[in-house]
N, C-alpha and C positions, 0 to 999 in steps of 0.2 A: 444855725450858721456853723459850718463845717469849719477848721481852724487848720493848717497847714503848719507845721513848724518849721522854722530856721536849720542852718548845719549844725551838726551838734547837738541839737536840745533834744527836750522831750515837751509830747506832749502838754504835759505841768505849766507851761509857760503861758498857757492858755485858762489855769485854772481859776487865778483871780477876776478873771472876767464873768464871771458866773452870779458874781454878788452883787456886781455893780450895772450891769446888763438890766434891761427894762424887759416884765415878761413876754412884751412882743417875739422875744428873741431867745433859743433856746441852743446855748454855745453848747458844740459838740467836738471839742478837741479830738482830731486823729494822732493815733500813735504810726511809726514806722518800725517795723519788724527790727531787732536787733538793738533799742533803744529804749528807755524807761521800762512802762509798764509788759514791755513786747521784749526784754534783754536776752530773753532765753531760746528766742527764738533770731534765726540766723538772716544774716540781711540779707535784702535785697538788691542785686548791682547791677539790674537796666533800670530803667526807668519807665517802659513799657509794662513792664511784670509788676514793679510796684504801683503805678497807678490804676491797675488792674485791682491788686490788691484792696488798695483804697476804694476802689469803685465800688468792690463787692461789700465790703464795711456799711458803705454810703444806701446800700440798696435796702436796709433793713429799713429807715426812713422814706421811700420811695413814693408815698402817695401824699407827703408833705412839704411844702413850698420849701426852698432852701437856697443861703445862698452861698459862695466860697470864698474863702478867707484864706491867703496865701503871704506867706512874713518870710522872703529872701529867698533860699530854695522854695520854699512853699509857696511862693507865686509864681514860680516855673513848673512845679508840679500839677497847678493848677489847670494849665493848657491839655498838660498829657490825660489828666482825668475828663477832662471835654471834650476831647479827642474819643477817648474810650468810651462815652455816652452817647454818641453821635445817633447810634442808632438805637438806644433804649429807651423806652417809654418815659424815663426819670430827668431826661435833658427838659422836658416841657414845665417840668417844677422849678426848674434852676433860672432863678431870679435877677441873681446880682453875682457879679465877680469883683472881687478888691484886693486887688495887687500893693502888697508892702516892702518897699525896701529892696526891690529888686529892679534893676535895672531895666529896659527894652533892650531884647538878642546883639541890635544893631550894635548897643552901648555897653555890653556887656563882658567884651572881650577881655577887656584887664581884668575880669574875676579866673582867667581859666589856669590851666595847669597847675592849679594851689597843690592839689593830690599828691604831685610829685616831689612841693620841697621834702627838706629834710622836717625832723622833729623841731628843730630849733629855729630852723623859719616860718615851717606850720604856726608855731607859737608866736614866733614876732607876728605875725598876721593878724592872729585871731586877739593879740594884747589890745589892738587900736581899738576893740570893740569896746573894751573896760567891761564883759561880762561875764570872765571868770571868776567864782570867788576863790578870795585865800585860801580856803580849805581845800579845792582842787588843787592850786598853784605850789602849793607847801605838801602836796603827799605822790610824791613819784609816782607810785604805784596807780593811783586813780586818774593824776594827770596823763600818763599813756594809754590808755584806757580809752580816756575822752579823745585825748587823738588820734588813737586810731578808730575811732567814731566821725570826728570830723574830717580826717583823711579820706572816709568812705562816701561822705557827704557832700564833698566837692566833688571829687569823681562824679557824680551823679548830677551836679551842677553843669561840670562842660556836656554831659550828652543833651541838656536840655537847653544848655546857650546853643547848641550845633542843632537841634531843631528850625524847624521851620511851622512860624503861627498862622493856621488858619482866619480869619474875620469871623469875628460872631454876631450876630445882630442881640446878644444879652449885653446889660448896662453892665459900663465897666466904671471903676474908679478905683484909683492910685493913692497912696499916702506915705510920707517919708518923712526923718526928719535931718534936720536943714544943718546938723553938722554932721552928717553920717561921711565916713571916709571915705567910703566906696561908690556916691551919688553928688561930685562937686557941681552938676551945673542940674537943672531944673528939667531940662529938656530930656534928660535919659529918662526919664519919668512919664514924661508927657507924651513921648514918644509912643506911649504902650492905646495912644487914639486911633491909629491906625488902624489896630486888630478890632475894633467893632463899630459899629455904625450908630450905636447908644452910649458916646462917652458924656461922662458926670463929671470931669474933670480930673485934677489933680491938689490934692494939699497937703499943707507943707507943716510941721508940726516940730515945737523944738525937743533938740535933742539928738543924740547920735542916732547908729543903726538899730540900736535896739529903742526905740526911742518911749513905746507902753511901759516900761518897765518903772518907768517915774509914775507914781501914782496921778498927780495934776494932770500930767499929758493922756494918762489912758482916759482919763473920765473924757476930756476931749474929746478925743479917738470914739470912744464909746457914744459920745451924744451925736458925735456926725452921724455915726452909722444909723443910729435910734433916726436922725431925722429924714437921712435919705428912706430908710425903709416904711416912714411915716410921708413921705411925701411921691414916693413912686410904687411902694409895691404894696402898700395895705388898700383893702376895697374901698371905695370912699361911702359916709353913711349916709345913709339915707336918712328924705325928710318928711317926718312925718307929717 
């Protein structure tokens, strides 16, 4: 399961999932260039180029089933990496899509022009999340840093609200939680049935936008996923 991260993070966000995960399931958190484990190297500001990126990462697993996990940005990125696979041999492995925490394009319009506030509204923004710690918040120097990380990262979010989503016939499903600030009604969620002709639905889980980071809620999160993947995409056995 390929893992997509939010504006701002790193990859890392995706690491406690590793432990708790059933071996059906082998998490592959991606990094984006300019961010954690990738700092050193300089971003990426289309979103064509980056997903490109990502593809070619993706391609060293290519003869094993997989499916993509996308958490806010990372479920807009999502489309542009299927977009880019359209015609590679590795689109026929790709199983399952599960869009977190990100809006439908239609609904997504109040996420845009973040890029543009200032630092001090960037920040009031990203406060309603509660997912900066103290030690970012208390050291100037690291908190500029990270915004001008998530400065980068919204930008990157209006090119892919301003996309336009193909229909896919791979199963889709959605997951949010139900006090998140940026998704007040259920339907910007649900909305995301249109883009394929295999929807699984949509659920709703407590907790704000980052809402895995509660350990109770990820095991959740974690056993949905174990059971969809147990009831759609594993072979069924045979009887002897």
């Amino acid at each position: 399961m390929f893992c997509l991260p939010p504006a701002g993070c790193n990859a890392n966000i995706y690491f406690p999932w590793k432990k708790q995960v059933s071996d059906d399931i082998n998490i592959i958190p991606l990094e984006y260039p300019g961010h954690g484990t990738k700092l050193s190297q300089p971003f990426i500001n289309h979103v064509d180029l980056l997903a490109e990126h990502l593809m070619n990462e993706m391609l060293a697993y290519s003869d094993t089933p997989f499916i993509l996990f996308g958490h806010s940005l990372g479920g807009g990125l999502i489309w542009k990496i299927l977009e880019k696979l359209q015609h590679h041999p590795m689109l026929q492995q790709l199983k399952l899509i599960m869009i977190s925490s990100r809006p439908e394009h239609d609904y997504a319009q109040h996420l845009t022009q973040k890029h543009l506030l200032n630092d001090q509204d960037i920040l009031q923004e990203i406060r309603k999340y509660n997912y900066l710690p103290d030690q970012v918040l208390n050291n100037p120097s690291l908190l500029q840093f990270c915004l001008k990380v998530i400065r980068h990262d919204f930008a990157l979010s209006d090119q892919l609200i301003a996309e336009k989503v193909k229909q896919t016939s791979i199963p889709l499903m959605a997951f949010y939680g139900k006090d998140d600030p940026d998704i007040p009604n259920a339907i910007m969620m649900e909305a995301w049935q249109k883009h394929t002709t295999a929807w699984l639905g949509c659920q709703i889980l407590s907790g704000n936008h980052f809402y895995f980071t509660e350990p109770r809620v990820l095991k959740q999160l974690l056993q949905y996923i174990q059971d969809i993947v147990q009831q759609h995409l594993m072979p069924p056995q045979s009887i002897l």
